[in-house]
C-alpha positions as CSV (number, residue, x, y, z in Angstrom):
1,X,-85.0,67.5,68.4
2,X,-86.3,67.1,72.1
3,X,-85.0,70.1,73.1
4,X,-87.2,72.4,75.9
5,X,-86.3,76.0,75.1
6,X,-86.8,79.0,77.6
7,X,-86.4,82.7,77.8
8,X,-86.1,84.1,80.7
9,X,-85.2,87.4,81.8
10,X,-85.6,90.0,84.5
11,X,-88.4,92.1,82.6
12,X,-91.6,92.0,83.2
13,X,-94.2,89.5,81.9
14,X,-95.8,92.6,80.5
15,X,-92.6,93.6,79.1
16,X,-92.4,90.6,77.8
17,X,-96.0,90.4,75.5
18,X,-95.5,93.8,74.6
19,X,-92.1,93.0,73.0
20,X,-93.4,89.9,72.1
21,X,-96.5,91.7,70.0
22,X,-94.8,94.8,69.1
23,X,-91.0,93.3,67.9
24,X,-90.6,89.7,67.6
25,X,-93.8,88.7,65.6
26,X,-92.7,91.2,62.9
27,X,-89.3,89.1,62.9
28,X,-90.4,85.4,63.8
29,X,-93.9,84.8,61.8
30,X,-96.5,83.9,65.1
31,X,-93.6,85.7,67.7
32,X,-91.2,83.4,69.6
33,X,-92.2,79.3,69.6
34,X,-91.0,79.2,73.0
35,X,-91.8,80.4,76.3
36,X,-90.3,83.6,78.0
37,X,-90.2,83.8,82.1
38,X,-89.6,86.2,84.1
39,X,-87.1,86.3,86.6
40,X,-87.6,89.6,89.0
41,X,-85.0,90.3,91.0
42,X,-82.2,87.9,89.0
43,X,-82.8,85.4,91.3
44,X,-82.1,82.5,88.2
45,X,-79.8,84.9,86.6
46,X,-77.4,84.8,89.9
47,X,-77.9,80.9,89.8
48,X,-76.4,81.0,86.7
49,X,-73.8,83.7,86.8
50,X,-74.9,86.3,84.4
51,X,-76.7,88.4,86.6
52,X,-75.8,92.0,86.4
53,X,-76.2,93.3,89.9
54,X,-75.4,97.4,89.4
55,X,-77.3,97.4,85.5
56,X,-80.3,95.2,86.8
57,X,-80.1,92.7,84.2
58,X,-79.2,89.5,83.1
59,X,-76.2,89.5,80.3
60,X,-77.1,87.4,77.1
61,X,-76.4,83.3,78.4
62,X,-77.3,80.4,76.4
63,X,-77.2,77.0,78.7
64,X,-77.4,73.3,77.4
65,X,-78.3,71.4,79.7
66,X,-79.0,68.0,79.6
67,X,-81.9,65.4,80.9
68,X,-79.6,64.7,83.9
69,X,-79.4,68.7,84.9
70,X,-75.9,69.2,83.8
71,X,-74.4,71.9,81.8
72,X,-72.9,71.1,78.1
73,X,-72.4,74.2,77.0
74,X,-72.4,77.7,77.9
75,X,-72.5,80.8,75.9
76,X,-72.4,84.5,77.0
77,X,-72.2,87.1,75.0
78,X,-72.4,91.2,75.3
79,X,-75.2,92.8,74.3
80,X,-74.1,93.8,70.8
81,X,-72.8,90.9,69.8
82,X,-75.2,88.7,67.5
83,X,-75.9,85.3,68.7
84,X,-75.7,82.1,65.9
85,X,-78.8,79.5,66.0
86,X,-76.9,77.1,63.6
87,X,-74.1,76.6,66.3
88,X,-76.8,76.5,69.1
89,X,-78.1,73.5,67.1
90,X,-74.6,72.1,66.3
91,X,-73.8,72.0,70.0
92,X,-77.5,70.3,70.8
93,X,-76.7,67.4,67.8
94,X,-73.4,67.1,69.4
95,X,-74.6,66.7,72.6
96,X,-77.4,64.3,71.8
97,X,-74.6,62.4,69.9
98,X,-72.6,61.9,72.9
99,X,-75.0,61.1,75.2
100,X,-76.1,58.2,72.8
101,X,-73.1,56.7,71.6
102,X,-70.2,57.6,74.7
103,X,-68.0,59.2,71.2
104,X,-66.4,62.8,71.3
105,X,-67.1,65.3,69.0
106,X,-64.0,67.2,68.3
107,X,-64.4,71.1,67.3
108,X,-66.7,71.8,64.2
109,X,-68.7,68.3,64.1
110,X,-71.4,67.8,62.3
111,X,-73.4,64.7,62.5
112,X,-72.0,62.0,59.8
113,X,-68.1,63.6,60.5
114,X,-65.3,62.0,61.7
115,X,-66.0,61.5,65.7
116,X,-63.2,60.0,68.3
117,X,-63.8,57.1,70.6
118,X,-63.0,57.6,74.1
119,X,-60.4,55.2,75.5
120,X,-56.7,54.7,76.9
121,X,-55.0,54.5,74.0
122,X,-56.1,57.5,72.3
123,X,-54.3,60.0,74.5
124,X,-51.5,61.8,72.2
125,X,-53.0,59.9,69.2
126,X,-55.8,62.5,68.3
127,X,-53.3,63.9,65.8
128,X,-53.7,60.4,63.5
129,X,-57.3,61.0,64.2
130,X,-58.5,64.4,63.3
131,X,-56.7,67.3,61.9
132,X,-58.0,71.7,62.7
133,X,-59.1,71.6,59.0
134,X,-61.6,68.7,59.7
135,X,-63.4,71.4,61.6
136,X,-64.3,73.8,58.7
């Protein structure tokens, strides 16, 4: 899909492979695709406001950000709660979407779904448009 994907946390790259070796390759054939960094100090973590100054850690963020450095979405969740790749990758088609044609995507949209076209006249109209329901 284009899309760069990082890891980055405040452990160690050492903490990192061994994790890496000893966790994720028994979960993800070949370990994680992706890269993970290392951010010492929460130096990115701060940046992005997720930076846990009195536990040392970063909390669990997910940014999209788009080719002009701007943030589409945001995600940040506590530590027990389980994170969902297919709405990761919902939000990334519905970003790509808008950046190509200028169209919202309301709540739930999945590429070939109803979509609503930004202009003057549709303010108090969505109603006619799209409907809760169209978003299950």
């Amino acid at each position: 899909m284009g899309a760069v994907v990082l890891a980055i946390s405040v452990d160690s790259p050492y903490t990192h492979k061994v994790w890496q070796e000893g966790e994720l390759s028994k979960m993800v054939d070949g370990g994680l695709p992706y890269p993970m960094l290392s951010d010492p100090g929460g130096t990115i973590g701060q940046l992005y406001d997720v930076y846990d100054r009195e536990a040392g850690v970063d909390l669990r963020g997910r940014f999209l950000i788009d080719p002009d450095g701007n943030i589409q979405a945001i995600e940040v969740l506590a530590p027990a709660i389980g994170r969902n790749i297919a709405e990761m990758i919902r939000q990334l088609k519905a970003c790509a979407h808008v950046r190509g044609t200028g169209e919202a995507t309301p709540a739930g949209w999945e590429p070939g779904k109803q979509t609503l076209k930004p202009e003057a006249g549709l303010a108090g109209k969505v109603c006619e448009i799209w409907a809760p329901e169209m978003a299950f």
